[in-house]
C-alpha positions in Angstrom: 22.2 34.9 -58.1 19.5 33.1 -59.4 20.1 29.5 -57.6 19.5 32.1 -54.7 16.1 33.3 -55.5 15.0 29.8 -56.0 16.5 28.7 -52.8 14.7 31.5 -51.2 11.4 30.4 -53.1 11.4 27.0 -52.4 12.1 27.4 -48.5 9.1 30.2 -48.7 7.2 27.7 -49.9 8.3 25.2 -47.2 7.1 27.6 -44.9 4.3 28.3 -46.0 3.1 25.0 -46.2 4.3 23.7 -43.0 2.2 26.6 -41.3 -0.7 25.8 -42.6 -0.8 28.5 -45.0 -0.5 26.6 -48.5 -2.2 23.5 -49.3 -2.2 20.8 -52.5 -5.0 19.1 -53.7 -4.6 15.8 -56.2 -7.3 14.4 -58.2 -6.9 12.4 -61.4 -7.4 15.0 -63.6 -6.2 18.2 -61.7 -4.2 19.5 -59.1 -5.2 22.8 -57.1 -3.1 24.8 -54.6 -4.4 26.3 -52.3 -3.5 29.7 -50.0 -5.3 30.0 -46.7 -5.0 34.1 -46.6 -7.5 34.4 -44.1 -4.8 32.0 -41.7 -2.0 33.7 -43.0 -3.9 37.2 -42.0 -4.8 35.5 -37.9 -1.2 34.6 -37.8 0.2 38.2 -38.6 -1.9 39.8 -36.7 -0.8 37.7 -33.6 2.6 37.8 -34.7 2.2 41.5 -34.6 0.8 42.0 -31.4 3.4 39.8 -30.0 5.7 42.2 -31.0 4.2 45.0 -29.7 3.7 43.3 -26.3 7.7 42.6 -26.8 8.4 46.2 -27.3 6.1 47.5 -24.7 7.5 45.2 -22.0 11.4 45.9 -22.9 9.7 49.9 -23.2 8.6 49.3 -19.2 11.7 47.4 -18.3 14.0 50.4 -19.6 12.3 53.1 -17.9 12.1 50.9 -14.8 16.0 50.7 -14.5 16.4 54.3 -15.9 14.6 55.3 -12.5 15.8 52.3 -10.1 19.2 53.1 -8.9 21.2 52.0 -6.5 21.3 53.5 -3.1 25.4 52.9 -2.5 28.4 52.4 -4.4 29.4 49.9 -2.9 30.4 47.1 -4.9 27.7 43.9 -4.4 29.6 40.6 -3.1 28.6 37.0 -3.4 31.1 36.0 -1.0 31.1 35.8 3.1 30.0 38.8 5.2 32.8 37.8 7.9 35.4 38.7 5.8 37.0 35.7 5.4 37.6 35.1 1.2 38.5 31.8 1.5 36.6 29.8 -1.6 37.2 26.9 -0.9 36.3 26.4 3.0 34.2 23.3 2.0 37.1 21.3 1.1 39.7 22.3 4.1 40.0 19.7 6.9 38.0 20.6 10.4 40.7 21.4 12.9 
């Protein structure tokens, strides 16, 4: 359990640093780290309004095939119209 929350810490971490979020600073006599909140704030909120441009589009998309129905029964084909199923026509000799 806990090699789990350390794997969990470490690949935070990892995260945060390789979005910018968490930076390390080396001199000979100290190290600082440092945590970019006001980046980590820009990126939620366009994270978040991502996601609510997500849910409003697949919101739209539903209702939009709620009220589009078809106008037949009728089964759509991909095939021929002359009634002919053959498949493979392209590979049958001309006669």
């Amino acid at each position: 359990m806990k090699l789990k929350i350390i794997l969990i810490i470490v690949l935070a971490v990892a995260a945060m640093f390789a979005l910018g979020w968490v930076s390390f600073q080396q001199s000979e006599t100290e190290t600082n780290i440092k945590i970019d909140t006001q980046e980590i704030r820009e990126d939620t909120e366009k994270v978040n309004e991502k996601g609510k441009e997500l849910i409003d589009d697949t919101k739209k998309a539903l209702d939009h095939a709620k009220t589009d129905k078809p106008t037949s029964h009728e089964p759509i084909s991909d095939g021929p119209t002359d009634g002919n199923n053959d498949t493979d026509a392209a590979s049958e000799p001309n006669q």
